[in-house]
C-alpha positions as CSV (number, residue, x, y, z in Angstrom):
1,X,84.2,-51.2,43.9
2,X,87.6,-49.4,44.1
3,X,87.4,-49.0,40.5
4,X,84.6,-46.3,41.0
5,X,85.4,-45.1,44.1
6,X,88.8,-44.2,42.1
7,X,86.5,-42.3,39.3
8,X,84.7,-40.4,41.6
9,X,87.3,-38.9,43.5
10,X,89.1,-37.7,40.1
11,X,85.4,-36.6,38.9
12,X,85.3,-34.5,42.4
13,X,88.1,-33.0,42.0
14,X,87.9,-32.1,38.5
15,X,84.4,-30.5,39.6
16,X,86.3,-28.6,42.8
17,X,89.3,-27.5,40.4
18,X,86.4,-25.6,38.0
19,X,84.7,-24.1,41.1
20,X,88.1,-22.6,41.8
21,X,87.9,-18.9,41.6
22,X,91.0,-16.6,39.8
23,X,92.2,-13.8,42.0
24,X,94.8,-11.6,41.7
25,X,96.3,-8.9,43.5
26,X,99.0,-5.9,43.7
27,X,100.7,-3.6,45.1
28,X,101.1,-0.5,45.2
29,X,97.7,0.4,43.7
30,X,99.4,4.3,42.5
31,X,102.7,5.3,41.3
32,X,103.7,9.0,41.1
33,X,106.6,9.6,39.4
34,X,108.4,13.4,38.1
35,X,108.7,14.5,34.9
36,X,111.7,12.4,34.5
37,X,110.6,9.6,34.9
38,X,111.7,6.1,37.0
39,X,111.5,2.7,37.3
40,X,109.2,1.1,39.7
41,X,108.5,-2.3,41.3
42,X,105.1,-4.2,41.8
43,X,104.1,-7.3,44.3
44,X,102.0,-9.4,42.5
45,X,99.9,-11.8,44.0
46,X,97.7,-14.3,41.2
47,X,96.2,-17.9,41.6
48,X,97.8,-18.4,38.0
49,X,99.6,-16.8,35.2
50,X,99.0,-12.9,34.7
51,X,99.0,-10.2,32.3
52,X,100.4,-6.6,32.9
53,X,98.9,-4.3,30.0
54,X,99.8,-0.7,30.3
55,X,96.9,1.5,28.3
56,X,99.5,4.4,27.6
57,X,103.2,4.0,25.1
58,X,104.8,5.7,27.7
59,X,104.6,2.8,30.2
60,X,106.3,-0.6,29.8
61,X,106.5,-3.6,32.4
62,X,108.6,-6.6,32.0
63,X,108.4,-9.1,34.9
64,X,108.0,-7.2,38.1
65,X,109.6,-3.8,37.0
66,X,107.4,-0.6,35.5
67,X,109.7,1.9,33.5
68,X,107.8,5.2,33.2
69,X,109.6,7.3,30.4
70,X,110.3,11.2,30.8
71,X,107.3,13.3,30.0
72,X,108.2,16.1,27.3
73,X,105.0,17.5,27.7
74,X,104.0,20.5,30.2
75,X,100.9,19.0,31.4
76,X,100.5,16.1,33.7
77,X,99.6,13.2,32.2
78,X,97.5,9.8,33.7
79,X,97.9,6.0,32.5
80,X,97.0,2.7,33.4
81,X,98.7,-0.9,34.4
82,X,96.0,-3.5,33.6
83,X,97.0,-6.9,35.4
84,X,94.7,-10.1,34.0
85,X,94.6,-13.2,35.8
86,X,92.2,-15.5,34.1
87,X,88.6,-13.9,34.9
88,X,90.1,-11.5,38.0
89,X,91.8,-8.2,36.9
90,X,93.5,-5.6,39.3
91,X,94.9,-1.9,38.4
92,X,97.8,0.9,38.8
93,X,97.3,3.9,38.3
94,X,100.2,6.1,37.0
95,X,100.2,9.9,37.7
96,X,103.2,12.0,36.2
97,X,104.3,15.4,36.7
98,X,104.7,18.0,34.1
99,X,107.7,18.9,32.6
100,X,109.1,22.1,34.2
101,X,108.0,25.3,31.4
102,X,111.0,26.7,30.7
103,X,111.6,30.5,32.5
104,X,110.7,33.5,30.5
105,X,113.2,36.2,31.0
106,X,112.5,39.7,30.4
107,X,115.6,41.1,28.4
108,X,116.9,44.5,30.2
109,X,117.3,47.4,27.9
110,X,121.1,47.4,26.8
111,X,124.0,47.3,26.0
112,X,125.2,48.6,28.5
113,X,127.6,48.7,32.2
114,X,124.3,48.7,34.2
115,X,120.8,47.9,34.6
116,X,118.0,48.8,36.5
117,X,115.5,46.2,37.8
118,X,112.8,47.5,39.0
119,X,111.0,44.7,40.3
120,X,111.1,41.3,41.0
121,X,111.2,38.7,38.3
122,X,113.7,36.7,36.1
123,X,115.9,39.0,33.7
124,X,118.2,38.5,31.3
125,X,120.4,40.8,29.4
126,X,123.1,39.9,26.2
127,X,126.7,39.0,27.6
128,X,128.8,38.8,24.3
129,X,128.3,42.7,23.5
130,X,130.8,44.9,26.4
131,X,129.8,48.1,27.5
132,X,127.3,50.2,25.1
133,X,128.9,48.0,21.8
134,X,131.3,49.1,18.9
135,X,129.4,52.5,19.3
136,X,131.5,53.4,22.7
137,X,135.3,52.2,20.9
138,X,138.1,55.0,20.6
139,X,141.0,55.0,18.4
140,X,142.6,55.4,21.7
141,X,141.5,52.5,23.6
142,X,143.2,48.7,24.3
143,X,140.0,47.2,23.8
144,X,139.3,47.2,19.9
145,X,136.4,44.9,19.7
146,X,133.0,44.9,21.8
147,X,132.7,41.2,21.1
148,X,133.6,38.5,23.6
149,X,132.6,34.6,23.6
150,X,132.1,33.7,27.6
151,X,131.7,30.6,28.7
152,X,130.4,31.2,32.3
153,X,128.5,33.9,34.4
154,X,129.2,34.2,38.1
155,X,127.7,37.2,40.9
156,X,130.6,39.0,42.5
157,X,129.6,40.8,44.9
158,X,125.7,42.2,46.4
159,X,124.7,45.0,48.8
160,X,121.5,42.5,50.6
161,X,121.7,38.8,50.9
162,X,119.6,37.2,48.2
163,X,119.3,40.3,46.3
164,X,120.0,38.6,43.2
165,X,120.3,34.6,42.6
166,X,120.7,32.0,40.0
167,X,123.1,33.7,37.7
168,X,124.1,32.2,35.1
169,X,124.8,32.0,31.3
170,X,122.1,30.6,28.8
171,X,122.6,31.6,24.9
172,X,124.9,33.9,24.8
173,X,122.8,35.7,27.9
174,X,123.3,36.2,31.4
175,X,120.0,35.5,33.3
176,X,119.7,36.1,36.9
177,X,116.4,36.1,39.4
178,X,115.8,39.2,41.1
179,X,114.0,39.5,44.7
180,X,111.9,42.8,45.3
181,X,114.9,44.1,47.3
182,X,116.6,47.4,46.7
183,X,120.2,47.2,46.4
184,X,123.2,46.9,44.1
185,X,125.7,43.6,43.0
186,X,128.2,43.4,40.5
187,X,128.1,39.6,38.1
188,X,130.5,38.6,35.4
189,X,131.0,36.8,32.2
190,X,133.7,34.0,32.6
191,X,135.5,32.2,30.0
192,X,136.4,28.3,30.7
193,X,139.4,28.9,33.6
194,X,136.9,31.2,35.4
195,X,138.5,34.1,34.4
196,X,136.6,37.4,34.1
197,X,136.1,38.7,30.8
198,X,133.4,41.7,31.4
199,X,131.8,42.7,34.2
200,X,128.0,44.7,34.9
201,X,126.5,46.5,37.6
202,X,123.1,45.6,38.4
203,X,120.7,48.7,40.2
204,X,117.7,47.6,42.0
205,X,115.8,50.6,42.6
206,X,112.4,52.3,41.2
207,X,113.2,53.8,37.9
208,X,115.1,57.1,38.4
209,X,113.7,60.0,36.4
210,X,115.5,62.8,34.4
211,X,114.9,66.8,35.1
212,X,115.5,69.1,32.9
213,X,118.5,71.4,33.1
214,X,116.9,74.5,33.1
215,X,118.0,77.1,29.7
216,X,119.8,73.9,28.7
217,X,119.4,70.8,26.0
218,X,120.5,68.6,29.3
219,X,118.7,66.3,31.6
220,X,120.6,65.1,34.3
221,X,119.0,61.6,36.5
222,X,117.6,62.3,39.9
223,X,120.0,60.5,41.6
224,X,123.3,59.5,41.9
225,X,124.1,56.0,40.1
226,X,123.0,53.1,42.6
227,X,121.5,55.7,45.2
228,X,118.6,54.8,46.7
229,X,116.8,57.3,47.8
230,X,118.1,62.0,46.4
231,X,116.8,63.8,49.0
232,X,118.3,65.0,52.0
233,X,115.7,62.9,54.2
234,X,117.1,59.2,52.6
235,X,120.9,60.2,54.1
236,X,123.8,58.0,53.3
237,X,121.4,55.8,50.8
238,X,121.3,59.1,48.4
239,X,125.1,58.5,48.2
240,X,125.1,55.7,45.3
241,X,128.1,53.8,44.0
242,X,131.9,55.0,44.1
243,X,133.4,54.9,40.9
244,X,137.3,55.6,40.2
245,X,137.3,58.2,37.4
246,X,137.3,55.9,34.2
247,X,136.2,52.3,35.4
248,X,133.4,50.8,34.4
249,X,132.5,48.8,37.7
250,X,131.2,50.4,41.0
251,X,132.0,50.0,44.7
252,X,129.4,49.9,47.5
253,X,130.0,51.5,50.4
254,X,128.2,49.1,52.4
255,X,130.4,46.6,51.7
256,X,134.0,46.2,51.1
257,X,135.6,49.3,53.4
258,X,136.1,49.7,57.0
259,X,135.8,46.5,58.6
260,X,132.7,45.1,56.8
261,X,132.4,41.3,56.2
262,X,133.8,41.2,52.7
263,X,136.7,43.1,52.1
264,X,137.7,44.5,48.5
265,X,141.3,43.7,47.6
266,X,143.5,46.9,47.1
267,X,146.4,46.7,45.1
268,X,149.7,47.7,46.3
269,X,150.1,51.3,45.3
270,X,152.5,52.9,43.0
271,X,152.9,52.0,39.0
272,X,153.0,48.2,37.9
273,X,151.0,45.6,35.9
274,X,148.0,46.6,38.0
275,X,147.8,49.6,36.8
276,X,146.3,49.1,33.4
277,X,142.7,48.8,32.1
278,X,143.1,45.5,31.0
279,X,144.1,44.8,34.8
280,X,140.6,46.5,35.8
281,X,138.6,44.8,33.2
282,X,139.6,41.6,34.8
283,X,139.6,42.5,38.2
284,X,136.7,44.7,38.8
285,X,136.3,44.3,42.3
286,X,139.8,45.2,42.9
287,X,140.8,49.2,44.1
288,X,143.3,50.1,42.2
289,X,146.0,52.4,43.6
290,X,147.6,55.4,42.5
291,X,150.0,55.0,40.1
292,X,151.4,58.1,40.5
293,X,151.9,60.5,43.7
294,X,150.9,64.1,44.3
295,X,148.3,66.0,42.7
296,X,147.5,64.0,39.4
297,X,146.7,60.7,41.3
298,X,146.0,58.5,38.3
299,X,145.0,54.9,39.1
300,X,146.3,54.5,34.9
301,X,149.8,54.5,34.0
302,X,151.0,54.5,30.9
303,X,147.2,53.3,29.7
304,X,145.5,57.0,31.3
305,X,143.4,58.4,28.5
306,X,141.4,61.2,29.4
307,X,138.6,59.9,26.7
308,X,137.5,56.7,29.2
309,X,134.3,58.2,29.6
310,X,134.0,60.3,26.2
311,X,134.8,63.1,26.6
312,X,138.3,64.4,26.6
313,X,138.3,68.6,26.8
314,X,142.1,69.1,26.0
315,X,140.8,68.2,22.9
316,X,140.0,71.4,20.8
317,X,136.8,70.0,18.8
318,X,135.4,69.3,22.4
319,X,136.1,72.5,24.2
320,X,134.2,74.0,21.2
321,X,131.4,71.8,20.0
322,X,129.9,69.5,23.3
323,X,128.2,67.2,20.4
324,X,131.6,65.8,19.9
325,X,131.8,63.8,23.0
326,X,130.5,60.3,23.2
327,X,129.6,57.6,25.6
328,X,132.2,55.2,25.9
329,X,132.5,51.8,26.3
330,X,133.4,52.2,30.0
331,X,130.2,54.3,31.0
332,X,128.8,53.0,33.6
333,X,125.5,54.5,33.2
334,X,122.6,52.7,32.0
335,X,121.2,52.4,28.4
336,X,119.7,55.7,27.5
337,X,122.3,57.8,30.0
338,X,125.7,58.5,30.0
339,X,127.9,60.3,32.5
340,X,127.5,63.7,33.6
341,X,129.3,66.6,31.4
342,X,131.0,69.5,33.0
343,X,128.9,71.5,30.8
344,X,125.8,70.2,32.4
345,X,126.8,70.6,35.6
346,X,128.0,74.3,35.1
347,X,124.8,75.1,33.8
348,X,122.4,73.8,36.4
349,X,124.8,75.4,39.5
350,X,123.7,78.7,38.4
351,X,121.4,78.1,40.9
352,X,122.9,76.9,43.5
353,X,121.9,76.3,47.8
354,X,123.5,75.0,50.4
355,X,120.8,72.2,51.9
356,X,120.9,69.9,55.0
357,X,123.6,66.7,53.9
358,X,124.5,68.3,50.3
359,X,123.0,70.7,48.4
360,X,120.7,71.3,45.5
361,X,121.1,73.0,42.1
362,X,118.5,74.0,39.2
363,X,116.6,75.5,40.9
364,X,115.9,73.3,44.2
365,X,115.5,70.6,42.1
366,X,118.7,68.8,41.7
367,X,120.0,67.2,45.3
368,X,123.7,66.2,45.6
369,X,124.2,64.5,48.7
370,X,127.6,64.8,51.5
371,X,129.1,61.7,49.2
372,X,132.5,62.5,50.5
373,X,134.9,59.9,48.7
374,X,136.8,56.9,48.6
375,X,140.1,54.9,48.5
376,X,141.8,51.8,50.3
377,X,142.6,53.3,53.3
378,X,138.5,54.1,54.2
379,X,136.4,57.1,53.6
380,X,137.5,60.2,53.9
381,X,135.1,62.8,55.2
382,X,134.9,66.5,54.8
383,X,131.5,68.5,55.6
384,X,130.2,70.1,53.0
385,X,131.5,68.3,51.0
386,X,129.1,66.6,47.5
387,X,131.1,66.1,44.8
388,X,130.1,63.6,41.4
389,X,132.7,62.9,38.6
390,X,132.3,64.6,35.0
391,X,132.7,63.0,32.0
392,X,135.9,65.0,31.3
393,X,139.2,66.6,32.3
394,X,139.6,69.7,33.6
395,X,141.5,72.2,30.5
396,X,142.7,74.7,32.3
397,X,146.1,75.5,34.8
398,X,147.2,73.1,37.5
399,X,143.5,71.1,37.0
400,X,144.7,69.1,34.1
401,X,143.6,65.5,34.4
402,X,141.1,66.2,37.6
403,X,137.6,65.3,37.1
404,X,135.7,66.1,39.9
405,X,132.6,68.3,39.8
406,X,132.4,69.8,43.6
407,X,130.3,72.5,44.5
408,X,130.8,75.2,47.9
409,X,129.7,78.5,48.5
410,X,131.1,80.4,45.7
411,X,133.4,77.7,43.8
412,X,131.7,75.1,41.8
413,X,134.8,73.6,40.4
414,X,137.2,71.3,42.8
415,X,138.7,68.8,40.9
416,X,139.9,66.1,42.4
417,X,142.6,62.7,41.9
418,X,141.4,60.0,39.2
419,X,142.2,57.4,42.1
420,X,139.7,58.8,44.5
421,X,136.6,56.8,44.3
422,X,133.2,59.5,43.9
423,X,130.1,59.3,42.5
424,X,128.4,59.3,39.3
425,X,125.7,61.2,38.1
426,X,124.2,60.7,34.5
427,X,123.0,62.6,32.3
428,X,120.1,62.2,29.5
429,X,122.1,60.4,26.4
430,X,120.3,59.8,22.6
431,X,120.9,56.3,21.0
């Protein structure tokens, strides 16, 4: 009797072991991982041994642990973890991002010291080429090659908060996003101890236009370089950028003079290893101080070239022929301008008025604003008193070496010292 009551019970539970359903279970049902990929863990619950089959190559699991490769791909992209348990299955699903599409830069019209943005977007523009290339070299100049190899890009300095961000150097380029701000900064190339190697003024602005100097082959731009507004209406923002006579870079007066927040660094004044262009090439925030007293005013010393912005009219073949003049290396104008030539300017004051803030010339249709100037100790102030640089020295008397185009009542010439920061108005230039 015991005999078959032993049979039966192993019979029964044979019977109840088949009856036995598989299960199996996990979690978490969905993984969503970024375009770079992880590694995840699942909780698995089976009534036996299990399988964990991923339908995609770009899955693995090994024990417990999911590995979910980067996705090279810029479309999202969906697998599968299959878990098999006997007759009972469960599933993951896997959702990855996209791999980020790589910006697209529009590439600013160069070379060049400057470039207009007009609206907002990411820009690029070539950082190994100085200034407007070999094409702005002089036989006269320190700098013999337009090349450069930088390592780094950095912004120095901006007008509005945001106005430009995520400089930096890709390919040789230096690539920057721009909001749809108005306003003017300053960013530099770097080599590898963060030292500046060239430097470029950025204008966000609508594009300025050029008007014809009437009887003339010249155009001159509509406003003065960095202004933001040339009429009498837009005030102080019709003033633009300070340049000292020679340099490349610009200073804002918004920023950097009479108590602001940032401060430009002036230099201590008289003649001394500031007082170079190399000195200014690698500090082009920094105001440079006279190197010499009285009348002449030079920020240069033994470097001052009257041919930093092309044109140099002690020079014969340019007093005589204005085709000789060039733009230089150290123009700050943007591609397809140049600064302003005396001969321009002479031309279009035949028609000079007197207007509220500044006044106008050819014909009512050129406005040069109450710009006054600059230098370390502030900004001076005399009323009327709209002045812009030339590209060239004065030829004649006591005015040697003084730049300055300044128009009164009566006198359009008033030249003034090559230290004095003024304005810069450009003129139309073929390349």
């Amino acid at each position: 009797m015991k005999k078959y009551l032993s049979m039966f019970l192993t019979v029964a539970l044979a019977v109840a072991c088949q009856q036995k359903e598989d299960s199996i279970s996990v979690s978490p049902l969905k993984i969503d991982a970024p375009c770079e990929g992880g590694t995840y863990s699942l909780t698995v619950t089976a009534s036996g041994s299990y399988e964990a089959k991923p339908d995609v190559a770009w899955i693995t699991v090994s024990g417990s642990t999911v590995t979910v490769v980067a996705n090279p791909d810029y479309e999202a992209r969906v697998g599968n973890i299959n878990l098999i348990c006997g007759s009972a299955s469960a599933k993951v699903a896997v959702n990855q991002e996209a791999a980020p599409k790589p910006k697209e830069y529009t590439e600013l019209a160069g070379p060049a010291n400057s470039y207009i943005v007009t609206e907002a977007g990411d820009f690029k523009f070539k950082a190994t080429v100085i200034g407007n290339g070999s094409a702005g070299l002089h036989a006269s100049f320190p700098v013999k090659s337009a090349d450069i190899n930088p390592t780094g890009a950095k912004l120095l300095w901006e007008e509005t908060a945001g106005l430009i961000t995520e400089v930096e150097l890709k390919d040789g380029y230096i690539c920057f996003a721009a909001d749809n701000k108005d306003g003017n900064a300053v960013v530099a190339a770097t080599d590898d101890s963060d030292n500046i190697l060239w430097s470029w003024h950025i204008w966000c602005t609508e594009e300025p236009a050029d008007v014809p100097v009437e009887g003339t082959g010249f155009s001159l731009m509509d406003r003065n370089l960095g202004a933001l507004g040339n009429t009498a209406a837009d005030g102080e923002d019709a003033y633009g950028m300070y340049y000292q006579w020679g340099r490349k870079d610009p200073f804002s007066r918004l920023i950097g003079f009479e108590g602001s927040e940032y401060s430009y660094v002036c230099t201590e004044p008289g003649a001394g290893e500031d007082n170079t262009i190399a000195y200014s090439i690698a500090h082009p925030n920094e105001w440079i101080s006279q190197a010499v007293d009285g009348d002449f005013g030079d920020w240069l010393d033994s470097d001052s070239n009257n041919w930093l912005w092309g044109s140099d009219a002690k020079d014969p073949d340019v007093w005589n022929n204005q085709n000789v003049s060039f733009k230089s290396v150290f123009d700050p104008c943007p591609k397809g301008w140049r600064v302003g030539s005396m001969w321009a300017f002479n031309a279009a004051y035949n028609t000079f008025t007197t207007a509220d803030g500044g006044f106008t010339i050819n014909n009512g249709k050129i406005f040069i604003p109450n710009s006054s100037f600059i230098f370390c100790a502030g900004h001076g102030w005399w009323d009327p008193y709209a002045t812009v640089w030339t590209d060239q020295s004065a030829a004649w008397g006591g005015n040697e070496g003084k730049e300055a185009f300044r128009a009164v009542p009566g006198d359009a010439h008033m030249n003034y010292q090559r230290g004095f920061g003024e304005p810069v108005r450009c003129m139309k230039h073929a390349e």
